[in-house]
N, C-alpha and C positions, 0 to 999 in steps of 0.2 A: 504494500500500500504506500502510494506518495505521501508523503508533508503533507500538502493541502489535504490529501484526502483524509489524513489520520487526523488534521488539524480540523475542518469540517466534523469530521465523527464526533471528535470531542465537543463540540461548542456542543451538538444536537443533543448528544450522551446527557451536557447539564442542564440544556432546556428541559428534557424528558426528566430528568431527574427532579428536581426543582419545581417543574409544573405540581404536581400536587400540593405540593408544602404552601406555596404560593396560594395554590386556589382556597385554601383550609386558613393560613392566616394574613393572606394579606402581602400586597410588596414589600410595603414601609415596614411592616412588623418582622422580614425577615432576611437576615444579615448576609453577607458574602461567606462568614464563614459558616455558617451553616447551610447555605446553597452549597458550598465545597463536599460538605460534610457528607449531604444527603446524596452529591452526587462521585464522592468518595474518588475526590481529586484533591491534590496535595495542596497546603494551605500555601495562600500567596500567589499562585497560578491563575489567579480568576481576571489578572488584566492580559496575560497571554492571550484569553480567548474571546474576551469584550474588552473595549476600551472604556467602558464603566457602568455603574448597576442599572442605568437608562437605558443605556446601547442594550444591555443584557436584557431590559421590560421591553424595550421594542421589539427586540426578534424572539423574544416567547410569546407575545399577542400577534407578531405575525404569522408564526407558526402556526399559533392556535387557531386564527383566520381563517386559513389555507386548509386546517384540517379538518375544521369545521363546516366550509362550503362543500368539502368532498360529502362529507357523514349526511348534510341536509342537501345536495343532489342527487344525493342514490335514496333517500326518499320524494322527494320533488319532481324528479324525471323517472322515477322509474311508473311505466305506462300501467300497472294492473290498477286499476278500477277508474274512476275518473279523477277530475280535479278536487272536488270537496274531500274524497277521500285520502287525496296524499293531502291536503290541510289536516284533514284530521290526523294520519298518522305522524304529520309535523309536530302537530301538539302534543300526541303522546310522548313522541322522542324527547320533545321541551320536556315533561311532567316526570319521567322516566329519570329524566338525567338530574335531578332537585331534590329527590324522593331519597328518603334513607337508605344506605349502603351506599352510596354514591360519593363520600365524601373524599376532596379532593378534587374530583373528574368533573364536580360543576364547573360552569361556563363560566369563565374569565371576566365574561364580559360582563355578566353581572355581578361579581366577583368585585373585579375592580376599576367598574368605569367613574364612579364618584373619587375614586382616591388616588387613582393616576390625573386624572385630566384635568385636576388643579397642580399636579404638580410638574407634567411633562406636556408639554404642547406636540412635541413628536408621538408621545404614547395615545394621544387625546385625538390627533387625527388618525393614527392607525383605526383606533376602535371607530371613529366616524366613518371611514370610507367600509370598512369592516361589517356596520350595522346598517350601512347605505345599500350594501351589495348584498345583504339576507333581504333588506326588502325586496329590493328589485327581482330576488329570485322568488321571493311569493308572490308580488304583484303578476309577476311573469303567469305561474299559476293559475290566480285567481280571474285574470283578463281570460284563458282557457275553458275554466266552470263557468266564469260568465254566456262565453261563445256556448258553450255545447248547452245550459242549463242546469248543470251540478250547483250552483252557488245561482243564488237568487236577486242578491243585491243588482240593484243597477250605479251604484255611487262607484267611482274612479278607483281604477283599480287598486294606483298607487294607493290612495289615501288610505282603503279598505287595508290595505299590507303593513301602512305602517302603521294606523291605530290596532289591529292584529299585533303586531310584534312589542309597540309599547304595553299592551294589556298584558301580552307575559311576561312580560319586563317587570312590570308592578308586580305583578300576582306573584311572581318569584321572591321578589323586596318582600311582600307581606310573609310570604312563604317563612321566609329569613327571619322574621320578625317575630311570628305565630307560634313557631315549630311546628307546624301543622299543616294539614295540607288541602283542607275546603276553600284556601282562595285559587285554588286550581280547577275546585270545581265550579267555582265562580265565574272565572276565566274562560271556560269552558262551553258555560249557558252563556255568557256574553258575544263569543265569539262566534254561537250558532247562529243568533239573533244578530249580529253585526253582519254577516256573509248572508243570513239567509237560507241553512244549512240544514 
């Protein structure tokens, strides 16, 4: 294996590493040496592979980005049933992944878009163009149900996509808040009556 390539492995090695820790407390609440720790690299190495803990939060939300639109295109595109129904198995995948035993592997983005994006304006657009591009992949959808009939609403697709994604954006906040998980179901009757469904 080349340099780069073993130098690339590694950066990936502590994003992977570290994303959990991260998702469970937080950026600010957790240090380089315990990023090292968890990804069980030698102390003092963490500027080899970032040029500092910012560079290190951008390219773990962009990672997560990237991994992310993979995990909700192969329910979004993938064709069995019509368009309501890959919303709806959108939503379970959201409810699924907030739901206990999960801890850790929640979404970043709800995780840490209040607590980055006063303090990084690089971290703060990643997660915007990040949450700009999940709309546009529902909206994409929903403009679909509209065509064939699955989704009833006649209101703009976009808009329908993005009040859709802020509602589980909350519901997840309250989720966080509750420990509990009726604002999902709430989310849920909301979002059938918002589409139309």
């Amino acid at each position: 294996m080349k340099i780069a390539e073993k130098h690339r492995a590694a950066r990936q090695h502590i994003l992977q590493a570290a994303r959990p820790l991260i998702g469970q407390r937080g950026f600010s609440a957790v240090g380089l040496a315990q990023i090292l720790d968890v990804a069980d690299i030698p102390k003092g190495s963490f500027y080899h592979y970032f040029e500092s803990k910012e560079a290190f939060g951008e390219e773990l939300l962009r990672t997560y980005v990237e991994e992310y639109l993979i995990r909700i295109d192969d329910i979004l595109r993938n064709r069995d049933g019509n368009a309501a129904q890959r919303i709806t198995r959108y939503c379970q995948f959201w409810r699924d992944t907030h739901i206990d035993g999960q801890v850790g592997n929640k979404c970043l983005i709800v995780k840490l878009a209040a607590e980055v994006s006063d303090l990084s304006e690089r971290m703060r657009a990643i997660l915007e163009i990040g949450t700009a591009t999940v709309i546009e992949r529902i909206s994409t959808v929903i403009a679909i149900g509209q065509e064939e009939g699955s989704i009833g609403s006649t209101q703009p697709a976009g808009m329908l996509a993005s009040s859709l994604y802020q509602l589980w954006l909350g519901s997840t906040l309250m989720v966080k808040i509750t420990h509990s998980s009726p604002p999902f179901d709430h989310a849920w009757q909301a979002s059938r009556q918002l589409l139309e469904i």
